[in-house]
Each structure stands twice: as structure tokens, then as C-alpha cells.
C-alpha positions as CSV (number, residue, x, y, z in Angstrom):
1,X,61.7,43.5,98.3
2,X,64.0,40.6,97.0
3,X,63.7,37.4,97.6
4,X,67.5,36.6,97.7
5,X,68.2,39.6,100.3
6,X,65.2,38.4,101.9
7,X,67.2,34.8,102.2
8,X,70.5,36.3,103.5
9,X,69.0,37.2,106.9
10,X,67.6,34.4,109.2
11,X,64.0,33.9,108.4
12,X,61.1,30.7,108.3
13,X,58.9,30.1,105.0
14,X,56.4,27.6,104.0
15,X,58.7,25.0,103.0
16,X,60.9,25.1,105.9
17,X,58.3,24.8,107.9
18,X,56.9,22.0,106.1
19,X,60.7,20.3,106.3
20,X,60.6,20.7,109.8
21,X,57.7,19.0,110.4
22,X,58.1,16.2,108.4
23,X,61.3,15.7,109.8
24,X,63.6,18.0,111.6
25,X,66.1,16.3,110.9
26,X,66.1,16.6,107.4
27,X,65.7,20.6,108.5
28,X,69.2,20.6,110.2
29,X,70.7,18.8,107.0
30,X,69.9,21.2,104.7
31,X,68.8,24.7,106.3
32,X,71.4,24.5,109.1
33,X,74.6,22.7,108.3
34,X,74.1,23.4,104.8
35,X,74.6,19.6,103.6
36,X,74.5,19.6,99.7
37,X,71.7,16.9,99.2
38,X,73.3,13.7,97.0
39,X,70.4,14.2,94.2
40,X,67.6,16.2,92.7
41,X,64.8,14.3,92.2
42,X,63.4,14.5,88.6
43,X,60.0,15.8,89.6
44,X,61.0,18.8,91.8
45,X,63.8,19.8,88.8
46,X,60.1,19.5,86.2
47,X,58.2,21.5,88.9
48,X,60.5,24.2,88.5
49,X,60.8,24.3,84.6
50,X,57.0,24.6,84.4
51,X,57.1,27.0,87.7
52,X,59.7,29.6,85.4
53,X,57.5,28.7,81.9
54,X,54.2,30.0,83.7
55,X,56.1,33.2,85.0
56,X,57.6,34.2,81.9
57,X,53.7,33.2,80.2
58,X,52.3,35.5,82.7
59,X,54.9,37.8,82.5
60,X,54.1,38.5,79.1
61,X,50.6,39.3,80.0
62,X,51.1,41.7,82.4
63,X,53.0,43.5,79.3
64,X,49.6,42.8,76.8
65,X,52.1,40.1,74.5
66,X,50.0,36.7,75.9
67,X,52.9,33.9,74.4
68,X,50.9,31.4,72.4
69,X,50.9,27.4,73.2
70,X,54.0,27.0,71.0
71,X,55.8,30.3,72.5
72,X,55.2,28.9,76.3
73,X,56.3,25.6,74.9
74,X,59.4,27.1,73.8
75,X,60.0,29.0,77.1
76,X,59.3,25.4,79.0
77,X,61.8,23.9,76.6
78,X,65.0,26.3,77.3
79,X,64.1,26.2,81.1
80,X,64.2,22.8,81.0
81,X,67.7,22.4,78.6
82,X,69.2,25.2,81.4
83,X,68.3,22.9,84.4
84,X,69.1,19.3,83.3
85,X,71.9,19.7,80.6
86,X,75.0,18.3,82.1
87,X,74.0,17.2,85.7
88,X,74.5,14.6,87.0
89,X,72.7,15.0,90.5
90,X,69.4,14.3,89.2
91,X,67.3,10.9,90.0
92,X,65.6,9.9,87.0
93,X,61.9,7.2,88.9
94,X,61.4,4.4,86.2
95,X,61.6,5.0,82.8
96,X,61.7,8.9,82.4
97,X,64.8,11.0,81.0
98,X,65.0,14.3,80.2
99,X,63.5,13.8,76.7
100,X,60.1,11.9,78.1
101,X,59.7,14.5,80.9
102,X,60.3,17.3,78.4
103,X,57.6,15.9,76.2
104,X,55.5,15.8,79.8
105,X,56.2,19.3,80.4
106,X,54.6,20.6,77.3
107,X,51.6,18.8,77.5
108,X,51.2,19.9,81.1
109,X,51.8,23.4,80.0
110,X,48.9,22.1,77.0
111,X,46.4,21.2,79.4
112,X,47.5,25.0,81.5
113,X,46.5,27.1,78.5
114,X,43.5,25.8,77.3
115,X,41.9,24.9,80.4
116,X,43.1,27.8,83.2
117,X,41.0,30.9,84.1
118,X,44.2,33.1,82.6
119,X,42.3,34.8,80.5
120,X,39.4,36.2,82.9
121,X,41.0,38.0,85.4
122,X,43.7,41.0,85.3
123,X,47.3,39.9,86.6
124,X,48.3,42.0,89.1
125,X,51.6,40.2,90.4
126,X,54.4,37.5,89.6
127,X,56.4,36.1,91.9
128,X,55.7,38.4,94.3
129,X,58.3,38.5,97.6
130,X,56.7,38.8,100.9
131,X,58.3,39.3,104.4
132,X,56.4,39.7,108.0
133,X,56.4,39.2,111.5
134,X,54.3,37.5,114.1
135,X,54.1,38.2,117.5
136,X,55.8,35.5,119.2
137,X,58.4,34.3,116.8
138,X,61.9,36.0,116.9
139,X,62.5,35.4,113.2
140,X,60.2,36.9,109.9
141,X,58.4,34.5,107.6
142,X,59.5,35.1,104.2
143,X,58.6,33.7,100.7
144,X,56.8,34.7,97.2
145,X,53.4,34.2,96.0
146,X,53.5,32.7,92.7
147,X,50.6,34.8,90.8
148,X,47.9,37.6,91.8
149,X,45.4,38.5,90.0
150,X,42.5,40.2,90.6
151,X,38.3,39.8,89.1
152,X,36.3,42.3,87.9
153,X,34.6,42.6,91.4
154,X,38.3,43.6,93.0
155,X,38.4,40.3,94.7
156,X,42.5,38.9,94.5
157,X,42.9,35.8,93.5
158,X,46.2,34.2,95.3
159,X,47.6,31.5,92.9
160,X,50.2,28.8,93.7
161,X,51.3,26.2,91.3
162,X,51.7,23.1,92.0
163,X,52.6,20.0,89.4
164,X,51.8,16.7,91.2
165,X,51.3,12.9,90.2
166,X,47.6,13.0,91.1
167,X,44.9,15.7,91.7
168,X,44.4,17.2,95.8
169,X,41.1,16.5,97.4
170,X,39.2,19.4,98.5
171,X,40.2,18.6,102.2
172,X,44.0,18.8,101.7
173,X,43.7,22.5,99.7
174,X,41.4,23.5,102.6
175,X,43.7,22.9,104.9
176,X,46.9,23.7,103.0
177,X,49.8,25.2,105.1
178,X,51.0,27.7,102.4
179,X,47.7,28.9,101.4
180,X,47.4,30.3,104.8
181,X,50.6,31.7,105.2
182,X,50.0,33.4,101.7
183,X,47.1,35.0,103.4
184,X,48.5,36.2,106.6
185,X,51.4,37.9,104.3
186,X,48.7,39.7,102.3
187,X,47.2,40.6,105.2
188,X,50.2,41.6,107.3
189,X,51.6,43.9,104.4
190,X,48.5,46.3,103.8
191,X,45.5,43.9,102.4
192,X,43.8,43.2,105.7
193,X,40.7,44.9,103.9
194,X,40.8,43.1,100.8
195,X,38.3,40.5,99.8
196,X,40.8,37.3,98.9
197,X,40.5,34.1,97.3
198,X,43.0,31.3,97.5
199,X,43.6,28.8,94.4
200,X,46.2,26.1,93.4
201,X,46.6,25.6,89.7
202,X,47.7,21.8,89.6
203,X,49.3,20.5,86.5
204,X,48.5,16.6,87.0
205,X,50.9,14.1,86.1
206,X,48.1,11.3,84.7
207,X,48.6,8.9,81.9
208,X,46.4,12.0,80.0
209,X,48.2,14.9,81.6
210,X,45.5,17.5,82.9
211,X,44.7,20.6,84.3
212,X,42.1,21.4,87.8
213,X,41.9,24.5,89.5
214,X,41.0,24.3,93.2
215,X,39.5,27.9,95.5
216,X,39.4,28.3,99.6
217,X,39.0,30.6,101.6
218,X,40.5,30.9,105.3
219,X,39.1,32.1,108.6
220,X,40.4,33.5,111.9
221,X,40.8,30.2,113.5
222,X,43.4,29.3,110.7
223,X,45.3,32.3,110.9
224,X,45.3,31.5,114.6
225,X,46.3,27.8,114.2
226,X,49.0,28.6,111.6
227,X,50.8,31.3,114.0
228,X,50.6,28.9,116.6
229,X,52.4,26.3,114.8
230,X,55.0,29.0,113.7
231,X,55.8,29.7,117.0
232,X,56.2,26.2,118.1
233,X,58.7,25.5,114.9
234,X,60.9,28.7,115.3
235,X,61.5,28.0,119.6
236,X,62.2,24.1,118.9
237,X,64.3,25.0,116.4
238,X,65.7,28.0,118.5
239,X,66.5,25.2,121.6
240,X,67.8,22.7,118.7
241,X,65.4,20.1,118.8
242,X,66.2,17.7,115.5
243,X,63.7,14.2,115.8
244,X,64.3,11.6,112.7
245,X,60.8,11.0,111.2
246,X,61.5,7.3,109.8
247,X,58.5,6.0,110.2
248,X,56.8,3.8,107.2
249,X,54.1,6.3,106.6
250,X,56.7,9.0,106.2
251,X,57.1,9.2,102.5
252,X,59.4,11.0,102.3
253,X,62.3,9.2,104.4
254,X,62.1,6.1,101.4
255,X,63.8,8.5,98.8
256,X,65.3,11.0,101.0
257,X,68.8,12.8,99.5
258,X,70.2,12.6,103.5
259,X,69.7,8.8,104.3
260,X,73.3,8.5,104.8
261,X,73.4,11.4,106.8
262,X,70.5,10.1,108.9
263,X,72.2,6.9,109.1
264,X,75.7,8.2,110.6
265,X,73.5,10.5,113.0
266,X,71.6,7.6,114.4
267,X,75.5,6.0,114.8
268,X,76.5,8.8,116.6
269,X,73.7,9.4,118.9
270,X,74.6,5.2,120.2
């Protein structure tokens, strides 16, 4: 499978799940009329530079030539010259610019190598595209798991990275959306059987940057909760159901790309 092909058809993943229920409203913007969103912000453009460093780091393992600190340094570096040179679109918070956050990148990547579990299990997948159906919902869930590897014991190990301002609390990775749906693919494509473990590697963004690895597990009642939300998402969406979240505790809505979107919507509906 490829992920782009994947994309061509009509299809749900994590994150458009995730949009939707933050706001649906952002989820018409940008999935349905296909809005291009006014700016980038300058941590999702640094979550993707370190997201293509660790591939190509991994990469190289799976082919027995492990790139040293200095090599993954260099691979952050070009990914991050190929997504910021020359744009315009991106919204640099305080002080940083694409020199600081470079600087950020590497120690991030620092703090990956000599602290991450790389080294102790075989990697087994990169990037790895998934597609499946649930009963229920018209439309296949689609998306890539970022690593797979697997422990001496033959347990997998489903990795996704995540770079983030401050570390997750146990609760929020227990509970994590993607995870699941991670799991259900796995399962869905010929792993029912397997023994798996779920893990986010988060690159934190402290004064000191830092490294923590968090495992879970998931049970039958999640699978079940997860589909059922699914469900609900793809028929709302199905009978065009788009509700503003612009509520305080929204975060996202302060620094949201579509505000003047949002803003000539609420117009339009008086």
C-alpha cells in the first residue's frame, strides 16, 4: 500500500478525526472545501523535520548502517533547510526563527539517540501505510504507523512520535485516540494474534530539551469505544453536520489558520 493512493479515495484517519472533534468546522475548512490555511505554525513544520530525521535514522538501521548523532543531525538539518527556506506561510511564537529552532531540532534529536530504546529491539517497519474497514462506517480509516519494531520475546512494539512543549501524563497516552486506532489496524490487517505494545517517543520541548518514552496497552472496551466514535464522526459528517468549537478552553480556536473563515461563516449563518 501507499499512503498517497490511500489519500485519493475518500477515507477518515486519526487526525481527521481528531479535527473533527475539536471542531468540525475547522474539518469542512480544510478536508472538505480544501481552504489553503493562511500559515504553518512553526512547531508542526519542526515536528515534521524531526518526524523525516528519525525515518531516515531508522531507515538506516533496518539496512545495518545506524547514522551517528552528527549524521542524524545532518539529515535533521537538510529536512529542515527543504521545509522553511523561502516560505513565507510559517508563524514564527516569540522569539524563535528558523536558526534557533534548527539549533532545537538537534538537541531534540540529541536527547533521541542517547536516551531511546533504538538499540534493543529489531526494526521491523517505517512508516508503515495502513487501510481498514469497520462495520458501520461507509468510508476506510487510513494512515501510517510511524515505527515497528519488535523484542526478543516477539512482542511489536507500535511507536509514534510525537515532539511536544511538555511531557504527556500517563492518563492522556492511556487514553490516546491514535494509539488505538494503531491497534485496531494491526489487528484488522492479520496481527489479531500478536502480542502488542503501544509507545510514544516524545521529544520535549523544555528549557533542557529531553527525551521520555511512554507504553500502553489497549483492551476490548477501547476498541469498542473507538469504533463507536468512528461511526458517529463519518454519519455527522455524511449528513454535514459542521459546529464552531470557540469556546475558551478550545486551544486551538486562539491561533487557528481559519479564523477569518470562521468569522465570515458565523456572518453568513445571521
Amino acid at each position: 500500500m501507499d499512503l498517497k493512493e490511500l489519500r485519493k479515495a475518500d477515507h477518515l484517519s486519526a487526525s481527521a478525526i481528531g479535527d473533527y472533534i475539536d471542531c468540525s468546522l475547522l474539518y469542512k475548512f480544510g478536508r472538505i472545501d480544501r481552504i489553503q490555511a493562511k500559515f504553518k505554525s512553526d512547531a508542526l513544520e519542526l515536528g515534521s523535520a524531526i518526524h523525516l530525521a528519525l525515518n531516515d535514522f531508522h531507515s538506516g538501521k533496518m539496512r545495518g548502517k545506524c547514522l551517528t548523532v552528527k549524521q542524524l543531525h545532518e539529515c535533521f538539518a537538510a529536512h529542515w533547510k527543504k521545509l522553511t527556506d523561502g516560505r513565507d506561510d510559517i508563524k514564527y511564537t516569540g522569539d524563535n526563527n528558523p536558526e534557533i529552532l534548527l539549533l532545537q531540532g538537534q538537541e531534540l534529536l540529541t536527547a533521541y539517540y542517547n536516551k531511546a530504546s533504538w538499540k534493543d529491539f529489531e526494526c521491523i517497519g517505517i512508516e508503515e501505510p495502513f487501510r481498514f474497514n469497520i462495520e458501520g462506517c461507509p468510508i476506510p480509516i487510513i494512515g501510517a504507523i510511524d515505527l515497528i519494531e519488535q523484542d526478543k520475546s516477539g512482542t511489536m512494539i507500535i511507536t509514534d512520535f510525537k515532539t511536544s512543549a511538555k511531557a504527556y501524563s500517563f492518563d492522556e497516552v492511556n487514553k490516546n485516540f491514535q494509539l488505538t486506532l494503531y491497534e485496531m489496524a494491526l489487528k484488522e490487517n492479520g496481527y489479531e494474534d500478536s502480542n502488542l505494545l503501544l509507545r510514544f517517543d516524545c521529544l520535549i520541548k523544555t528549557k533542557q530539551p529531553k527525551f521520555e518514552s511512554f507504553y500502553t496497552t489497549r483492551d476490548i472496551t477501547d476498541e469498542i469505544r473507538a469504533r463507536r466514535k468512528i461511526i458517529e464522526v463519518a454519519r455527522s459528517i455524511s449528513k454535514g453536520i459542521f459546529i464552531p468549537n470557540d469556546s475558551p478552553q478550545n486551544w486551538k480556536c486562539k491561533n487557528c489558520s481559519y479564523k477569518n473563515n470562521c468569522d465570515e461563516w458565523f456572518m453568513e449563518a445571521a
